[in-house]
Structures are given as C-alpha cells and as structure tokens.
N, C-alpha and C positions, 0 to 999 in steps of 0.2 A: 875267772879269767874271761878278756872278753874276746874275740875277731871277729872279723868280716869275712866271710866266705863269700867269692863271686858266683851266682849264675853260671852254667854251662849255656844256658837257650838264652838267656835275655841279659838287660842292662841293670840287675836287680843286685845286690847283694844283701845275706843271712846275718844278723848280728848272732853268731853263737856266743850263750852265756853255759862257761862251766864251772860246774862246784868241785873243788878238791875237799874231802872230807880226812881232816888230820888223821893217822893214827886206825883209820878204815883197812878191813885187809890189811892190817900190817904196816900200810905207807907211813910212810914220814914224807910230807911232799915240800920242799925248797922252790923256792924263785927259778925255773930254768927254761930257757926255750923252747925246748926241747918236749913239755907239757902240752904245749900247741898240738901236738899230733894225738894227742889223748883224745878222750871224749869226756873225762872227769868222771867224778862219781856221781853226779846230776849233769843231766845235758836238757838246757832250755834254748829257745829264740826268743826274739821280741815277741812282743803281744800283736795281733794284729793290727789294732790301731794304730799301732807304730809301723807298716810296712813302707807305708810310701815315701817314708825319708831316705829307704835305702834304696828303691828304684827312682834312677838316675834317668827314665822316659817321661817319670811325673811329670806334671806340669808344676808342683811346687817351687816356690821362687827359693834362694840361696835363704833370704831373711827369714822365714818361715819354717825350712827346714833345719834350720840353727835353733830356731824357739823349739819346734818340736824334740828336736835330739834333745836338748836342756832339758824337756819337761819328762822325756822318757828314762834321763838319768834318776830326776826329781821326787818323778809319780810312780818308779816299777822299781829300778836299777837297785837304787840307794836302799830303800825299803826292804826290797826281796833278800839282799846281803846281807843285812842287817837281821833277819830275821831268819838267816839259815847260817849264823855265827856259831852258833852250838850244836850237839846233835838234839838234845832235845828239843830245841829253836825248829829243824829239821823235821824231826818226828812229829809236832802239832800244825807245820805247813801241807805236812803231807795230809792229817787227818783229817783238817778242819777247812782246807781249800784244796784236796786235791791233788796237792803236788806229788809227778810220777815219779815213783820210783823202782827203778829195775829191780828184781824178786832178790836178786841176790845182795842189794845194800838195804831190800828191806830186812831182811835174814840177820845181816850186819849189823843192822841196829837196832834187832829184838823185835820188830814188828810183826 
C-alpha cells in the first residue's frame, strides 16, 4: 500500500510504503480502507533520492518532478514489490540488503 503523509512543520510530504504479509500473525488481509491506519507488517519511505518530489518548496519544475515520480515507480517501487511477493522473496531482502524488520515478523518468519 502506498500514501502520502503531510509534514506537520513544512510543505513536504512521506511517501509511506507498506507491506501487508498474507497469512502473517494469523491475517488474512483484503482490499479495505481501513488498512491505511495500519503500519503493515513492513513500513518503508522513499529512498532519499526521491525526497524532493515530495517537497512542494523545491524548486523542481511540474515536468521533472513527473519524470522523477515515473523513475521512482520504475527504479524502487516496482522492483521492491516484486521482490517482497513471497515470504521467502522477504526473507533474502532482509539478509542480503538489509531490509528492517521488526523482531516480531522476524520471529514470524523463522529468522
């Protein structure tokens, strides 16, 4: 799941990226709005590189920050989903790049 969390202090906003992990703890997780107030069972942001599409003080121009958003779907998004589709998929992103995971999904998934 993706959103936008606004800034409290400034004109920026967070792309939150979360993982729902099927079957984790018990869940069975469906399509519901309601998900949004979760944190999922992985909670990522953008990468750094990508911050300044989301602050809205940049000086990036509209055409530029449209390429970027494209290439942040292209070069992270797309990728990262793809490659946390299974739990084992999960369990070699975490060991082999790092990806965090809270003690208690790593418990959840044998690690």
């Amino acid at each position: 799941m993706l959103n936008l969390q606004k800034s409290n202090f400034e004109n920026l906003y967070y792309l939150n990226i979360k993982i729902f992990i099927h079957e984790i703890f018990g869940n069975i997780y469906l399509k519901d709005k309601n998900l949004l107030k979760d944190t999922g069972d992985i909670f990522l942001r953008q990468p750094v590189e990508y911050k300044n599409i989301f602050d809205l003080n940049s000086s990036i121009n509209d055409k530029d920050r449209k390429k970027k958003i494209e290439d942040l779907f292209i070069e992270y998004i797309i990728p990262l989903v793809n490659s946390l589709l299974t739990k084992k998929g999960i369990i070699e992103k975490h060991q082999k790049e790092g990806l965090f995971l809270l003690p208690n999904v790593k418990k959840e998934l044998g690690i």
